[in-house]
N, C-alpha and C positions, 0 to 999 in steps of 0.2 A: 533341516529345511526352514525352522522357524527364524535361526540364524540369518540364512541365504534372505528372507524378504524383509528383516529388519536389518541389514545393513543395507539396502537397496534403497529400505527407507529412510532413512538417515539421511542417504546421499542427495536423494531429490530434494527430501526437506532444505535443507542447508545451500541446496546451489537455489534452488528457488529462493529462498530468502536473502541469502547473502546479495542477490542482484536487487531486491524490494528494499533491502535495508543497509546499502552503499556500502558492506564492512568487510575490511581485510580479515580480521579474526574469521569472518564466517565464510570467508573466499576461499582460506587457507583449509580450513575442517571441512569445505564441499570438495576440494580436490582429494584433498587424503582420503575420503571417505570415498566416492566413488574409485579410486585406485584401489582402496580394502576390499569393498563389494565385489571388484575386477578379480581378486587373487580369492578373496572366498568362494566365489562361484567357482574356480577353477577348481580351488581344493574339495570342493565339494563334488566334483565331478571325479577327481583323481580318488577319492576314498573308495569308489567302487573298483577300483582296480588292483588295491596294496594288497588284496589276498590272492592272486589269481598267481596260483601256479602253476608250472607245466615244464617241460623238459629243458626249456631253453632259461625260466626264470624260475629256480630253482626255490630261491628266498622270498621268490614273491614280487611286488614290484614297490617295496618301500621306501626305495630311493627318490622317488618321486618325491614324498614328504620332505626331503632335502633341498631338491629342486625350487617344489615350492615355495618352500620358506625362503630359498634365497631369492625367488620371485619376487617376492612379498617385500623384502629387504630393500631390494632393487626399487620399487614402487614408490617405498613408501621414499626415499632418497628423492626421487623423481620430484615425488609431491611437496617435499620442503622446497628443494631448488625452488621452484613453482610458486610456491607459494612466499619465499625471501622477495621474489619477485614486485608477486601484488605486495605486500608489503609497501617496500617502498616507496611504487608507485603511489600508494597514499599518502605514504612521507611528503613525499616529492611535491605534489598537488596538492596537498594540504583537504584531501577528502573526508567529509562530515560525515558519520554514520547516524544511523537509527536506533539510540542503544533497546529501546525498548523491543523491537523486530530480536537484534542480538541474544536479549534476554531468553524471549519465546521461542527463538529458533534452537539454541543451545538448551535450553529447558527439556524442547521436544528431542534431539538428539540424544540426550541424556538418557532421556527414558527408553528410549527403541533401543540402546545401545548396552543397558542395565537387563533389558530381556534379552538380549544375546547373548547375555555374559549368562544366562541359566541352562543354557543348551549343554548336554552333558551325553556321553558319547564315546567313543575309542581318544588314542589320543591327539588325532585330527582334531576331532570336536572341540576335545578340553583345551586345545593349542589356539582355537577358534575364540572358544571362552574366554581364555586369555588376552587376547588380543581386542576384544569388547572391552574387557577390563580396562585397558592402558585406553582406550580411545575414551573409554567415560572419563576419564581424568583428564584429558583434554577438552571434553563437553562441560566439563564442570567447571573448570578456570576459565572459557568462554563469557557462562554463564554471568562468574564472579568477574570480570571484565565490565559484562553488560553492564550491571549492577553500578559497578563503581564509576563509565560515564554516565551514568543518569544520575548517581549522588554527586560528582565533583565537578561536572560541568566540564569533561577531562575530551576531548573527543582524539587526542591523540594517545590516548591510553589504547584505541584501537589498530591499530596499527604495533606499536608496540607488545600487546597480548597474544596479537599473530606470532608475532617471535618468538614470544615465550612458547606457546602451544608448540610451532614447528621444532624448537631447540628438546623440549622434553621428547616431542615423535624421535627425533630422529637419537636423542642419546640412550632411550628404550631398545629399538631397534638395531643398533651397532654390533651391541654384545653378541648378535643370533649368525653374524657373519663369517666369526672367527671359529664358532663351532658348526657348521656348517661345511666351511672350507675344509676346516680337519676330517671330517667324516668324507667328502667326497674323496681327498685325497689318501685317505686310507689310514692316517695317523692312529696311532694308539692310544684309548682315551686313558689307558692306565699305564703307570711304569711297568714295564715288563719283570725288571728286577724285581721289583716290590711282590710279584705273582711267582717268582721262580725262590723267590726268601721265604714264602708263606708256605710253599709246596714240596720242598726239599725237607724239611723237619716231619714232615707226615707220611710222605710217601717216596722218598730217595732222590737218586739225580733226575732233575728237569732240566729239561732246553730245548731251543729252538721254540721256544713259546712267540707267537704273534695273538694278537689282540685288534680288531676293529669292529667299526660301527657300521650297521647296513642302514640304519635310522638311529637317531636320538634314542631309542625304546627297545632297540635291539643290537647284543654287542653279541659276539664270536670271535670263540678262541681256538688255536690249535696247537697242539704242543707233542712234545716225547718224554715219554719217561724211559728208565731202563731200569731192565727188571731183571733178574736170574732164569736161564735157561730150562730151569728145573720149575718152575710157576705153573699151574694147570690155566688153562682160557676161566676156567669158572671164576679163579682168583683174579685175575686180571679186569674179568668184567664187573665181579666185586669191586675193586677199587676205580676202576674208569667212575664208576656211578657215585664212591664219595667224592671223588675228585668235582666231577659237574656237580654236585650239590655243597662242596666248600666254594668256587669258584661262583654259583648262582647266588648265595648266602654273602659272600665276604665282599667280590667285585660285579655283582648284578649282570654276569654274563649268562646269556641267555642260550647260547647251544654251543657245545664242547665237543672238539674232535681230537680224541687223544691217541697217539701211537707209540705203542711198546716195542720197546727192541731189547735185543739181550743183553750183557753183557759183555759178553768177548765181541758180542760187534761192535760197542761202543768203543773196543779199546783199540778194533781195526782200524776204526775210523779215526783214529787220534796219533792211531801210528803213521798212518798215509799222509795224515796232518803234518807230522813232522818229517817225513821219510826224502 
């Protein structure tokens, strides 16, 4: 919660000033930042939902966090477009800023944005914390911006510092799209071979192994082994249990579904394969 009213604050701060103090740099970090505020509130409203289970959401609903974050993506995109924009237009028009406004404005940004980053929590939160992080790094070259038109007498360093700030947002942000897409589309965050090479030396033939993500923080597996006809269930459920505990240890999968079959069916099934 402390999160949710210091990006809220941020945002006002920076659109209020960027208008008091003529500057692209702070035009650019009032848009991105109410676009943050926009996807933080939401996610903060979705965190009450990723545990809720019941017969129809079995896992819970933490594909959300997927969602969001390509929300978040989406936004933040929006907000460079947006803000290339103002840019320019100061290019263009040759607009004077205020660096000293600039300075205080990114100063205060700064700091409301350094207490988000303390918010600490599931991995919503810390995902949240995160994302204060990268945004103080754009408060801070602001800053350093301000600074340097008031020492060089530079007033198109404002406009230019816009760009920079936008170019870092959005080359931070790129990377969360590609992993994102793969988990919605069900990709396997690990080689499957790599899981069937590790598992066959320990506990005999594996296959049919699948691997995906329900969130970033939650993978599942499902697989077969074969086993001899003559195995009691007690041995079987012996080994199921090292299996999830090499597979939680080695590839950070978090719930395992394994199915034993025998033998001679393994070999029906390779006959009908070729028959």
């Amino acid at each position: 919660m402390r999160s949710l009213f210091a990006f809220w604050g941020v945002a006002g701060v920076l659109f209020l000033l960027s208008f008091l103090g003529r500057s692209a740099t702070l035009g650019s970090e009032a848009i991105h930042a109410t676009l943050d505020a926009l996807v933080v509130t939401m996610t903060w409203r979705a965190s009450r939902l990723l545990e809720r289970r019941d017969n129809n959401y079995t896992y819970g609903m933490h594909r959300l966090e997927v969602m969001y974050s390509l929300l978040n993506v989406m936004t933040v995109i929006l907000g460079v477009v947006v803000g290339v924009v103002v840019s320019l237009f100061f290019l263009a028009f040759r607009i004077v800023d205020d660096p000293v406004i600039l300075i205080i404005a990114s100063g205060v940004a700064l700091v409301l944005s350094l207490i988000s980053s303390t918010d600490k929590g599931d991995e919503l939160h810390r995902g949240i914390s995160l994302h204060a992080i990268l945004d103080s790094v754009s408060y801070a070259i602001g800053l350093m911006v301000g600074i340097s038109i008031l020492a060089f007498k530079l007033p198109i360093l404002d406009p230019l510092g816009s760009m920079l700030v936008l170019g870092i947002i959005l080359v931070t942000s790129l990377p969360n799209v590609k992993e994102n897409v793969y988990t919605l589309m069900e990709r396997s965050p690990i080689d499957v071979s790599e899981i069937e090479s590790y598992l066959r030396p320990r506990f005999g033939p594996v296959h049919h192994v699948h691997v995906w993500s329900v969130c970033p923080h939650m993978r599942v597996a499902t697989l077969h082994v074969t086993e001899s006809p003559n195995v009691t269930l007690r041995d079987m459920d012996m080994k199921r249990g090292e299996i999830e505990k090499a597979l939680r240890e080695k590839f950070s999968i978090t719930h395992v579904t394994v199915q034993f079959e025998s033998a001679s069916e393994e070999e029906k099934r390779t006959n009908d394969k070729f028959s």
